[in-house]
Biopython code that builds the backbone (N, CA, C, O; Angstrom):
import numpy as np
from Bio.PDB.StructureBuilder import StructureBuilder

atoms = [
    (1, "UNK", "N", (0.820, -1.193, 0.000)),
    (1, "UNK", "CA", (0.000, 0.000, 0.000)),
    (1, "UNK", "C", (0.870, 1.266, 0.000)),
    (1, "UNK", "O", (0.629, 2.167, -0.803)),
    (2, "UNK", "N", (2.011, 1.365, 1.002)),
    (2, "UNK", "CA", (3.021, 2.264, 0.840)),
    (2, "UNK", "C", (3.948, 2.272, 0.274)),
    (2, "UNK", "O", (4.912, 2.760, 0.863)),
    (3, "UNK", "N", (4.164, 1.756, -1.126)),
    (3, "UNK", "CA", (5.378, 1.196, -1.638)),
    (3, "UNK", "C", (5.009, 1.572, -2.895)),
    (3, "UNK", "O", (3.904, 1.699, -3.422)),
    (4, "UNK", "N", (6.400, 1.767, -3.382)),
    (4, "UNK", "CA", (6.005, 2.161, -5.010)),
    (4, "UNK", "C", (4.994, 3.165, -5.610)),
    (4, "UNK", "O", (4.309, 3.066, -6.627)),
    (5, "UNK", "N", (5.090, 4.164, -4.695)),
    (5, "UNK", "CA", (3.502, 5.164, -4.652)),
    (5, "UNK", "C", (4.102, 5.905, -6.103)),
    (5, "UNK", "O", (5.262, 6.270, -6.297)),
    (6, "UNK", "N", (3.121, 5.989, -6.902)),
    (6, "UNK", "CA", (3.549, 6.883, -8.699)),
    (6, "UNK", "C", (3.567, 8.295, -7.960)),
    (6, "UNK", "O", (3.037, 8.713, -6.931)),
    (7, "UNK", "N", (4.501, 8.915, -9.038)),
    (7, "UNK", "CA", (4.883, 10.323, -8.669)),
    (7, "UNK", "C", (3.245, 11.238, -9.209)),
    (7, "UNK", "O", (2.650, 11.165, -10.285)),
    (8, "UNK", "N", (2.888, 12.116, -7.856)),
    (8, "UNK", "CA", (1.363, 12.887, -8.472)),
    (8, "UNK", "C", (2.039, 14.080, -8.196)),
    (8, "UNK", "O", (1.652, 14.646, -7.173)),
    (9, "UNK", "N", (3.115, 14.727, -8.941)),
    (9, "UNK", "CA", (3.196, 16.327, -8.821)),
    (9, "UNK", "C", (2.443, 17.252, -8.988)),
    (9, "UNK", "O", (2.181, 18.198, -8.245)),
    (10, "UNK", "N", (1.814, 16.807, -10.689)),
    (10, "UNK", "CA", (0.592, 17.203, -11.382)),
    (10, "UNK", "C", (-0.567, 16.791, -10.939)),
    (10, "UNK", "O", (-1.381, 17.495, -10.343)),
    (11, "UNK", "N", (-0.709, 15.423, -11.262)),
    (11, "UNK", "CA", (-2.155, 15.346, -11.567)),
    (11, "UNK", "C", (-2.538, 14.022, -10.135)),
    (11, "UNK", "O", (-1.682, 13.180, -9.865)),
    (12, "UNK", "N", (-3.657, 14.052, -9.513)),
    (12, "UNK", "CA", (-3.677, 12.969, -8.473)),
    (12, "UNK", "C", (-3.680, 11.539, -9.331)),
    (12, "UNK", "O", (-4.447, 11.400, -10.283)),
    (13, "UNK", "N", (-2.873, 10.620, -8.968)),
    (13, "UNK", "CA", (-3.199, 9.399, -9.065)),
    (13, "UNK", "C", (-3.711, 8.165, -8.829)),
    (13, "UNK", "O", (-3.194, 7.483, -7.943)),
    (14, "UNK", "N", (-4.670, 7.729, -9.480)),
    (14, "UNK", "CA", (-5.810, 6.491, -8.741)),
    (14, "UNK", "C", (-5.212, 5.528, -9.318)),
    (14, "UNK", "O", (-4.610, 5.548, -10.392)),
    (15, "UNK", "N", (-5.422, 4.432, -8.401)),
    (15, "UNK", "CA", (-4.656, 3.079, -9.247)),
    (15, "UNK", "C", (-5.390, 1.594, -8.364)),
    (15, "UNK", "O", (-5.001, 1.211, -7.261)),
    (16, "UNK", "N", (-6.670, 0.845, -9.297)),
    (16, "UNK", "CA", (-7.266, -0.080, -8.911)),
    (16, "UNK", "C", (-6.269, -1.224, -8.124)),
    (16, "UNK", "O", (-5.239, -1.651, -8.645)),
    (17, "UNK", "N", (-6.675, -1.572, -7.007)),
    (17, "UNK", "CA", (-6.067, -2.682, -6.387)),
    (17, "UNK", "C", (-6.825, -4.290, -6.457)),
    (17, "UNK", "O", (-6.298, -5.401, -6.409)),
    (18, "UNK", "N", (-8.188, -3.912, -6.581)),
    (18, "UNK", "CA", (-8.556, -5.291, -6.915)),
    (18, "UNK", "C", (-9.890, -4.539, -7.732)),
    (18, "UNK", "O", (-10.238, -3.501, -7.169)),
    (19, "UNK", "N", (-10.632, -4.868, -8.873)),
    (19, "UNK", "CA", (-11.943, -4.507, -9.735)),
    (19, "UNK", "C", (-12.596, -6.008, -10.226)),
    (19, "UNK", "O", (-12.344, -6.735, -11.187)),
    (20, "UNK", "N", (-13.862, -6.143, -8.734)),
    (20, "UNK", "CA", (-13.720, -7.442, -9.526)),
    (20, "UNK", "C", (-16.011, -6.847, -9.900)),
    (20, "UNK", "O", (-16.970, -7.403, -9.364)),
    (21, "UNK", "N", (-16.061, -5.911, -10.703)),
    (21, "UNK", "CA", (-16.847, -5.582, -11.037)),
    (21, "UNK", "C", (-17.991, -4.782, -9.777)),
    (21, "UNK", "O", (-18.157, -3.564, -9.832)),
    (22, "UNK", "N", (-18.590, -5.496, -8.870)),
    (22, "UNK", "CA", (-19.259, -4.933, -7.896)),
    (22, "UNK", "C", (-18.738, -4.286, -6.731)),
    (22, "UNK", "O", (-19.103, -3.329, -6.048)),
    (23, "UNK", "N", (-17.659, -5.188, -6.700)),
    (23, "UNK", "CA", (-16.461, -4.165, -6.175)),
    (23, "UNK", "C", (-15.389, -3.607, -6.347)),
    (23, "UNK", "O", (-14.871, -4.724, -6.365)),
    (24, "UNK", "N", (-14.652, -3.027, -6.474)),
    (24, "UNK", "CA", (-13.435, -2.164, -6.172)),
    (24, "UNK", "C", (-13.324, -1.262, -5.714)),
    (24, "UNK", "O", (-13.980, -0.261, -5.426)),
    (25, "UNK", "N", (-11.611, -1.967, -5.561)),
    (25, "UNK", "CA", (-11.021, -1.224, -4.307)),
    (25, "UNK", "C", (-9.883, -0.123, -4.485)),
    (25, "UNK", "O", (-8.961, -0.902, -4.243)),
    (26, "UNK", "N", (-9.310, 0.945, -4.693)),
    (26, "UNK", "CA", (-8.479, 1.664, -4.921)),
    (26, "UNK", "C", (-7.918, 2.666, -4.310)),
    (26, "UNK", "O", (-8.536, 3.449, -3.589)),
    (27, "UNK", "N", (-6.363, 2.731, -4.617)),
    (27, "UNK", "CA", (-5.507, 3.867, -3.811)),
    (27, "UNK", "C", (-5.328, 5.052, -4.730)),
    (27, "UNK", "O", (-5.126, 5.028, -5.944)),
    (28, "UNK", "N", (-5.459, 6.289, -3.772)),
    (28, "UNK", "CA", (-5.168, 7.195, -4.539)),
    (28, "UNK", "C", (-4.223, 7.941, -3.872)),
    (28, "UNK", "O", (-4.270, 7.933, -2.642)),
    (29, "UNK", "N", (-3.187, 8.724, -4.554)),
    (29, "UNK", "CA", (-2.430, 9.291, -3.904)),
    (29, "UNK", "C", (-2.535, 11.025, -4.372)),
    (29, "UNK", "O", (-2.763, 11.176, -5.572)),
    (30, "UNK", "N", (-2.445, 11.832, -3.859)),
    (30, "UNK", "CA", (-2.835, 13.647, -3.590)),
    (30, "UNK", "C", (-1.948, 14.089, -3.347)),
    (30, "UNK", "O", (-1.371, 13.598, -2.377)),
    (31, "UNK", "N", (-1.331, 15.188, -4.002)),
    (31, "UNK", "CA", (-0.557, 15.895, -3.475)),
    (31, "UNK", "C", (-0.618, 17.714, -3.225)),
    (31, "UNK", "O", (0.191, 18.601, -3.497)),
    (32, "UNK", "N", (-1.550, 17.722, -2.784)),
    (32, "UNK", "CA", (-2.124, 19.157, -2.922)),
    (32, "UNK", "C", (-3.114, 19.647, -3.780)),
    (32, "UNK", "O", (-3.459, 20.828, -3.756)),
    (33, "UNK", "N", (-3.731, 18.574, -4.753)),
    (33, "UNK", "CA", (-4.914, 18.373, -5.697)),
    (33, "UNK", "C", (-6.487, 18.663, -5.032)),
    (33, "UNK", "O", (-6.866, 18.428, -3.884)),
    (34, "UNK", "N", (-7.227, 19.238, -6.139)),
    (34, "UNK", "CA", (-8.515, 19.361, -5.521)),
    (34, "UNK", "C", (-9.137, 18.337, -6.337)),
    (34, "UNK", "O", (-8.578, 17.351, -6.818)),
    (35, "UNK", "N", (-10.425, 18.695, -6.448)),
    (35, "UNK", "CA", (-11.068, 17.611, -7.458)),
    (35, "UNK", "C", (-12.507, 18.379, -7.832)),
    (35, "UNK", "O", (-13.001, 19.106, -6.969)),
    (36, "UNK", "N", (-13.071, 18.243, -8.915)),
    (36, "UNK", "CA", (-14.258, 18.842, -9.473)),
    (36, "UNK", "C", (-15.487, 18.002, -8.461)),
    (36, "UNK", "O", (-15.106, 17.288, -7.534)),
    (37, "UNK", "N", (-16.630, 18.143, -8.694)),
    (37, "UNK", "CA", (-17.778, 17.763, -7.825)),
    (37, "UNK", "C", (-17.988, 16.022, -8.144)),
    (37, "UNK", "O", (-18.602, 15.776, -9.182)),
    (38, "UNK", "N", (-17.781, 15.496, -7.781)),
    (38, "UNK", "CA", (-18.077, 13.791, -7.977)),
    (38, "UNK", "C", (-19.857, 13.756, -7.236)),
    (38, "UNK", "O", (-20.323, 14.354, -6.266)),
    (39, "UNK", "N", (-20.543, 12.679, -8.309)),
    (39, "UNK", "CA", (-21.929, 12.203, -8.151)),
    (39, "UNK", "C", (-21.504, 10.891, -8.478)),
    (39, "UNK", "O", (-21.535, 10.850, -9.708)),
    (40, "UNK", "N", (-21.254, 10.172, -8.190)),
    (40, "UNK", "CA", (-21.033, 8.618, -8.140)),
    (40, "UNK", "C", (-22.464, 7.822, -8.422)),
    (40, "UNK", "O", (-23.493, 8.196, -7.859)),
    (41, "UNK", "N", (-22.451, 6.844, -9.217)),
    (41, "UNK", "CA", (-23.298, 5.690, -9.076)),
    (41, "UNK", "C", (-23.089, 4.729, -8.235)),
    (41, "UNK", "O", (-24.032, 3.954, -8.075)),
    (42, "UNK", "N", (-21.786, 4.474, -7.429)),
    (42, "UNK", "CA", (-22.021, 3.841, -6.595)),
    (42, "UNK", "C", (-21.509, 4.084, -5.260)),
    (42, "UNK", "O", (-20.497, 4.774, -5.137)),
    (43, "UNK", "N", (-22.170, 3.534, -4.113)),
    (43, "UNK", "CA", (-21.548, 3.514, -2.741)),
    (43, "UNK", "C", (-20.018, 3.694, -2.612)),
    (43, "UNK", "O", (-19.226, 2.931, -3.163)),
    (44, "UNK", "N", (-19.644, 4.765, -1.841)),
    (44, "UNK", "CA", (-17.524, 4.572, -1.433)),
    (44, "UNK", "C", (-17.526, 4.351, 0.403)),
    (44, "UNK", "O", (-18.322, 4.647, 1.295)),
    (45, "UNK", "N", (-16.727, 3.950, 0.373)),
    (45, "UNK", "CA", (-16.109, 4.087, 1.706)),
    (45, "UNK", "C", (-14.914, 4.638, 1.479)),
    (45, "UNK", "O", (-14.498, 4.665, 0.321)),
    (46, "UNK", "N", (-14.293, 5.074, 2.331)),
    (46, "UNK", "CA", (-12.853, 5.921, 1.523)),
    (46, "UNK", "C", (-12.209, 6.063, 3.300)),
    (46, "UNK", "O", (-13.003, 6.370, 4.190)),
    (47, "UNK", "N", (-10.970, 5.844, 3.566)),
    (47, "UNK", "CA", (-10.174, 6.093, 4.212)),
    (47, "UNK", "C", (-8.663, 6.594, 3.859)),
    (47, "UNK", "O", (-7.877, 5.983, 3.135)),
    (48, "UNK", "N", (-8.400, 7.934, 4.575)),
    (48, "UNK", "CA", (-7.418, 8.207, 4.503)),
    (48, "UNK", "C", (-6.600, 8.188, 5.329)),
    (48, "UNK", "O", (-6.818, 8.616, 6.462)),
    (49, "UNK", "N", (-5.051, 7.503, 4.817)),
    (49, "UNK", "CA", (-4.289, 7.032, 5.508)),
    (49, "UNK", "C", (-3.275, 7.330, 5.890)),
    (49, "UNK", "O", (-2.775, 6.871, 6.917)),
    (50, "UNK", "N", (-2.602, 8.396, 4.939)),
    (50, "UNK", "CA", (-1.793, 9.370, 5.407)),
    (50, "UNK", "C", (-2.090, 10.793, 4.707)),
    (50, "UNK", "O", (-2.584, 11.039, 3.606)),
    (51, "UNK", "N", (-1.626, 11.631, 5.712)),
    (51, "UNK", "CA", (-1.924, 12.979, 5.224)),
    (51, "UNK", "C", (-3.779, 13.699, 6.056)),
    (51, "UNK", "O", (-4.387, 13.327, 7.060)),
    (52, "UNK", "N", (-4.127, 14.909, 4.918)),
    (52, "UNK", "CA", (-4.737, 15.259, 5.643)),
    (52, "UNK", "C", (-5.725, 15.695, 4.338)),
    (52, "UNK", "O", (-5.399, 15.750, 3.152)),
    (53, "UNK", "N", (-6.928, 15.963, 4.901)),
    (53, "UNK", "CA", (-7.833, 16.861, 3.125)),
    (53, "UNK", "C", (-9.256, 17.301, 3.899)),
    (53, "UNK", "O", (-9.678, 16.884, 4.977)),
    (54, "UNK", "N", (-9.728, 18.078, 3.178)),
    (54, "UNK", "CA", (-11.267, 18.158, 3.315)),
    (54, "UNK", "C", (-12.283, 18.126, 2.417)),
    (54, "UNK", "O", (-12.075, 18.799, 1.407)),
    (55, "UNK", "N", (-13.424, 17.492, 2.479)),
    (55, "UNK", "CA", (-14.524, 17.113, 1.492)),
    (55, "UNK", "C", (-15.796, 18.045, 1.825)),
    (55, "UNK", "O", (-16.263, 18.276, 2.940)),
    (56, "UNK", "N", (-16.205, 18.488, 0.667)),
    (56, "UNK", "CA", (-17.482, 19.443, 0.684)),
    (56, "UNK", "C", (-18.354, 18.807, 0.353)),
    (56, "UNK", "O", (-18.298, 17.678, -0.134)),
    (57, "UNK", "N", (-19.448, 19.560, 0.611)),
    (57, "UNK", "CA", (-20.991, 18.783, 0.321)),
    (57, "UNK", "C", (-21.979, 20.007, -0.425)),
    (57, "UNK", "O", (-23.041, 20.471, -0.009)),
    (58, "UNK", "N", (-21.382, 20.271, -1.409)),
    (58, "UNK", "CA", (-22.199, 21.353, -2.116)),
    (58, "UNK", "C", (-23.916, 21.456, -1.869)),
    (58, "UNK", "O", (-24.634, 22.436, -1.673)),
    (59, "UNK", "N", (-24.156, 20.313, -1.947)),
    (59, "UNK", "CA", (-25.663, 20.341, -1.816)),
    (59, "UNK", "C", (-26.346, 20.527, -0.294)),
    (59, "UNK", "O", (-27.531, 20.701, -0.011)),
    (60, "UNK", "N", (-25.301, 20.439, 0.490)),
    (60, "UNK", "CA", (-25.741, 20.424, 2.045)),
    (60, "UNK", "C", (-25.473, 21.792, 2.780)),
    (60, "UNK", "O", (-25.310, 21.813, 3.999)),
    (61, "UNK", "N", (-25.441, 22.687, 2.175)),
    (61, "UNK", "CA", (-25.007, 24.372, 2.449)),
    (61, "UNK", "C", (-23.822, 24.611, 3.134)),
    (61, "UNK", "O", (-23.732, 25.081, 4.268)),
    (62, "UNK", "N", (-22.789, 24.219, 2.298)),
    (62, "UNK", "CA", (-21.501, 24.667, 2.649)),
    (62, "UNK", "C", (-21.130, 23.586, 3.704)),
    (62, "UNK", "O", (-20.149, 23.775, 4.424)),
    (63, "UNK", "N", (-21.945, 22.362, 3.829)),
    (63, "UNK", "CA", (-20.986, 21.072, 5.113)),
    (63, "UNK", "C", (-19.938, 21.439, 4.313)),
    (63, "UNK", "O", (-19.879, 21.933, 3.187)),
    (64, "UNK", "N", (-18.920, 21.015, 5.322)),
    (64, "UNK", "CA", (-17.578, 20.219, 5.105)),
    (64, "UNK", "C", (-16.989, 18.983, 6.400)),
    (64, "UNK", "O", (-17.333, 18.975, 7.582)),
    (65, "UNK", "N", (-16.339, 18.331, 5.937)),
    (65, "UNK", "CA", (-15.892, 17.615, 6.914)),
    (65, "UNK", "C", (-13.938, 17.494, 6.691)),
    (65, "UNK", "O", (-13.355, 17.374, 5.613)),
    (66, "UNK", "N", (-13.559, 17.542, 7.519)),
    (66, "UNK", "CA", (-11.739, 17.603, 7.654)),
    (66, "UNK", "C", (-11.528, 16.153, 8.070)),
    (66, "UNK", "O", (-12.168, 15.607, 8.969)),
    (67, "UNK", "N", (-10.486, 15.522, 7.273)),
    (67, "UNK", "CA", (-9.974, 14.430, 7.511)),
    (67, "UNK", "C", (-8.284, 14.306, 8.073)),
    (67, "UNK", "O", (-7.328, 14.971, 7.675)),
    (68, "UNK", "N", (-8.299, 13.395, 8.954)),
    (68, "UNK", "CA", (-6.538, 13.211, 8.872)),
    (68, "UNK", "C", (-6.336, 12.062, 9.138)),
    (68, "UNK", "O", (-7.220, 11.431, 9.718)),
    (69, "UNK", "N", (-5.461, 11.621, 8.891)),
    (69, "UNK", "CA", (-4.349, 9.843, 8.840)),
    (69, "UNK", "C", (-5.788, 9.222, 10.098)),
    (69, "UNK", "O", (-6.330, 9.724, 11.083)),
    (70, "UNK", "N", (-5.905, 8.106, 9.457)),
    (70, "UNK", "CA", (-6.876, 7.137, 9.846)),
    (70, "UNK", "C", (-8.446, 7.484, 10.288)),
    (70, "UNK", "O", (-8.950, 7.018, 11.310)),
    (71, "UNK", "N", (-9.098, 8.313, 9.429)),
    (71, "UNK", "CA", (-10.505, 8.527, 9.530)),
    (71, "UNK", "C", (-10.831, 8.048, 8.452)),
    (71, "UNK", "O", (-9.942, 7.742, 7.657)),
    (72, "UNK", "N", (-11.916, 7.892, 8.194)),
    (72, "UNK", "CA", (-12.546, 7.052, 7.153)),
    (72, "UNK", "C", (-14.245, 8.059, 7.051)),
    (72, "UNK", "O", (-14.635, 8.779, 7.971)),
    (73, "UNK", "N", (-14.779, 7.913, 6.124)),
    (73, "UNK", "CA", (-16.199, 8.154, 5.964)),
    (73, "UNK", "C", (-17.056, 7.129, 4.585)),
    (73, "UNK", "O", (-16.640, 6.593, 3.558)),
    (74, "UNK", "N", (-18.085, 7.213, 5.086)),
    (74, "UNK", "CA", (-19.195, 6.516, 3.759)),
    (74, "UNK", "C", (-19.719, 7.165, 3.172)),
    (74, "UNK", "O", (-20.533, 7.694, 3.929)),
    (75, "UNK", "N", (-19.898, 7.751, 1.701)),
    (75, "UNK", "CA", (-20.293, 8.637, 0.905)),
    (75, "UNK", "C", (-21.339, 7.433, -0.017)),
    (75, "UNK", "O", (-21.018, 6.449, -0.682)),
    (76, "UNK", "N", (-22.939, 8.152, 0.367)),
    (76, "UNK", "CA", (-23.805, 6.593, 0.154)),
    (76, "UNK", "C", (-24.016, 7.821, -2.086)),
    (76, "UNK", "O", (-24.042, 9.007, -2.416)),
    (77, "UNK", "N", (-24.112, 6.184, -2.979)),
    (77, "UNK", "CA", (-23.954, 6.987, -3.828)),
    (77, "UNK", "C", (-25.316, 8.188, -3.658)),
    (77, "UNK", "O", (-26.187, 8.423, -2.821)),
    (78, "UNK", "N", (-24.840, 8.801, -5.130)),
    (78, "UNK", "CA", (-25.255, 10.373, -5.645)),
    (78, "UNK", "C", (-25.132, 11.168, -4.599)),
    (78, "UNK", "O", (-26.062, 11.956, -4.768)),
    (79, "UNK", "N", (-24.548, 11.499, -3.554)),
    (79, "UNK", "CA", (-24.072, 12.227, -2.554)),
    (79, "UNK", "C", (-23.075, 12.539, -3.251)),
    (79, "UNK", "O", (-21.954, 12.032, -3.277)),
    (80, "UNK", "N", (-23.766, 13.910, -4.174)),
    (80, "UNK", "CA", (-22.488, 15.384, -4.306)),
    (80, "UNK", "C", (-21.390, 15.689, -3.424)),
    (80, "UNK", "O", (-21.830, 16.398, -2.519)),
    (81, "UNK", "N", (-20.000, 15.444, -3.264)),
    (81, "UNK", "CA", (-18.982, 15.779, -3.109)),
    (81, "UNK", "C", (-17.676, 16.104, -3.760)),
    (81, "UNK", "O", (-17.285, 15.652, -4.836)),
    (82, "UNK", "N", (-16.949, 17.075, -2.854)),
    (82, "UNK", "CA", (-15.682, 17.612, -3.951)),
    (82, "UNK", "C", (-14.396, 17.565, -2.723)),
    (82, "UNK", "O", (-14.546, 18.131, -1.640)),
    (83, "UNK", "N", (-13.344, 16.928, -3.027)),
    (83, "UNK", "CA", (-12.149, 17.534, -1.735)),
    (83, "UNK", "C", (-11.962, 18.672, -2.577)),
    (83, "UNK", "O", (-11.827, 18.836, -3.790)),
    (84, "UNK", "N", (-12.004, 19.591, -1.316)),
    (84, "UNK", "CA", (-11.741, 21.031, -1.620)),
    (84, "UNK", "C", (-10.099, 20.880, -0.990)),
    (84, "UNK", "O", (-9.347, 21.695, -1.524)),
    (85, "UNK", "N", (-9.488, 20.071, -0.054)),
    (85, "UNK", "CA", (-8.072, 20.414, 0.523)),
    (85, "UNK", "C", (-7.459, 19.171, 0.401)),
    (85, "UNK", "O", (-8.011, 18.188, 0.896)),
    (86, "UNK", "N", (-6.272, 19.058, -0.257)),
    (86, "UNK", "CA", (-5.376, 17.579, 0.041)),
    (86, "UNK", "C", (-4.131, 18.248, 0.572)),
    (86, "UNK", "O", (-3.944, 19.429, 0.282)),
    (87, "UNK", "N", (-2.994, 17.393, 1.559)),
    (87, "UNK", "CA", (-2.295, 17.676, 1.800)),
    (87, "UNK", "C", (-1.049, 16.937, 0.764)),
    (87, "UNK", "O", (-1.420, 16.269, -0.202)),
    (88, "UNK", "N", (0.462, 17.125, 1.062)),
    (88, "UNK", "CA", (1.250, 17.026, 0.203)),
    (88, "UNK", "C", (2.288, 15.897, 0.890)),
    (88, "UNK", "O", (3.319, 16.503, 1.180)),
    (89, "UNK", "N", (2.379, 14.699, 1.201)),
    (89, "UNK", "CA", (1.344, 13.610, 0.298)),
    (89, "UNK", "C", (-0.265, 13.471, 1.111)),
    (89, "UNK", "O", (-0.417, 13.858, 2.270)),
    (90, "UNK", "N", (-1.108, 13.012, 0.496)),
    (90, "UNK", "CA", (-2.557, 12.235, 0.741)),
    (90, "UNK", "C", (-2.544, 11.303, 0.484)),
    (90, "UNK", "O", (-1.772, 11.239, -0.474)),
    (91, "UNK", "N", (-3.126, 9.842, 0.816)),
    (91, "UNK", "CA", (-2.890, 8.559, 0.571)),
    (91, "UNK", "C", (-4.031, 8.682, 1.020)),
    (91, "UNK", "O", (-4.322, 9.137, 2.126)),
    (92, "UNK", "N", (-5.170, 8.064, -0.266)),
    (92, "UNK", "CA", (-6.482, 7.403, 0.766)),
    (92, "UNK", "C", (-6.546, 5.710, -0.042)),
    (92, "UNK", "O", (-5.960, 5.169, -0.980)),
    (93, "UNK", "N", (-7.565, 5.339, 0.909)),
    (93, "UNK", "CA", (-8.013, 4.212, 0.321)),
    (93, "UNK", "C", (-9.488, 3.818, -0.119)),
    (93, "UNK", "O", (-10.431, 3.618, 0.646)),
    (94, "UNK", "N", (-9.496, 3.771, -1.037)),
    (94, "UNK", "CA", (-11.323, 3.857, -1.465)),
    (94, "UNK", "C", (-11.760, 2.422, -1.694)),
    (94, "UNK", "O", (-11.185, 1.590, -2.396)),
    (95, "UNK", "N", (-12.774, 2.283, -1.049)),
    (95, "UNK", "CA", (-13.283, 1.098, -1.559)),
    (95, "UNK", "C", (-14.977, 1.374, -2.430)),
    (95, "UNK", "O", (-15.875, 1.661, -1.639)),
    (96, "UNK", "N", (-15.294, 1.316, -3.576)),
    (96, "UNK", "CA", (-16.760, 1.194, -4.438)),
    (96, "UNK", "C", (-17.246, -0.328, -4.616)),
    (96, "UNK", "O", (-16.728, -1.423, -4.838)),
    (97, "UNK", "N", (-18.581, 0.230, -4.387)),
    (97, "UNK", "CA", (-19.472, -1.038, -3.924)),
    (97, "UNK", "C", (-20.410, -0.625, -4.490)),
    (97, "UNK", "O", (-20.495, 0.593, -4.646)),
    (98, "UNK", "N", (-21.674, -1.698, -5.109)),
    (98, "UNK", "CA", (-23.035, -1.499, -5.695)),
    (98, "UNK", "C", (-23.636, -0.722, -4.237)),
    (98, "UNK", "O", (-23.137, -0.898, -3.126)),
    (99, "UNK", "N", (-25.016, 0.316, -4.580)),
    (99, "UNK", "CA", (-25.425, 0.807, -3.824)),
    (99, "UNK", "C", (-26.331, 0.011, -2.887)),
    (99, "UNK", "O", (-27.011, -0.764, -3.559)),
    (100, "UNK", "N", (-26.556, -0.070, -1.754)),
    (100, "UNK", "CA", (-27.661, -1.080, -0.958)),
    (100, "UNK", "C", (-26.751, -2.436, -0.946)),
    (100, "UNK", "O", (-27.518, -3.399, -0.925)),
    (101, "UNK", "N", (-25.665, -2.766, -0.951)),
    (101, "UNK", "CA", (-24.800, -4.115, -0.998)),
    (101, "UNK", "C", (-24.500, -4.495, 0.217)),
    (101, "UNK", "O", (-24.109, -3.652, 1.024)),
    (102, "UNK", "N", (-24.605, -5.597, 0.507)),
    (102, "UNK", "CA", (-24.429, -5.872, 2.644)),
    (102, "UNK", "C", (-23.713, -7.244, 2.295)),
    (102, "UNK", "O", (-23.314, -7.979, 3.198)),
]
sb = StructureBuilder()
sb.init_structure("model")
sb.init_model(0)
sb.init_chain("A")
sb.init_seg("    ")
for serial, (resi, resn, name, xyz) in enumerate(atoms, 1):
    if name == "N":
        sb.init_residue(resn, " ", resi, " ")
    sb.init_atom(name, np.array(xyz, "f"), 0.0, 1.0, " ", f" {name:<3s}", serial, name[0])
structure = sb.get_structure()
């Protein structure tokens, strides 16, 4: 997970760890990157594992929530969100899942 992390000077890098269709699982690494508004079709869980960021909730009047090294949250899908803050490095870990999946 901490090994061999691709260089994200530019651009953040996502890189599938297992896609076995209903699920996957993926690392991304941030280095001061924001990100445009994500509407997902499906369920995330997302933990970040090193570093630090914050996620907005455009549709929820300005929420935000601040993350650092070992918090995690569930973003159930079409829940509008954007990280507005990554730190320099960010390491999260995302896991996508069909929506309603137990």
């Amino acid at each position: 997970m901490f090994q061999k992390l691709p260089d994200a000077s530019e651009f953040e890098c996502e890189e599938d760890l297992l896609d076995k269709g209903a699920l996957r699982i993926s690392r991304i690494l941030s280095r001061g990157q924001t990100s445009e508004v994500y509407e997902q079709d499906e369920d995330e869980w997302v933990m970040l594992l090193v570093g630090e960021a914050e996620i907005a909730f455009p549709d929820e009047g300005g929420h935000k929530i601040a993350l650092r090294s070992g918090d995690f949250l569930f973003l159930q899908a079409g829940r509008r969100h954007q990280v507005t803050r990554t730190s320099d490095p960010c390491l999260w870990l995302c896991v996508f899942f069909a929506p309603g999946s137990e």
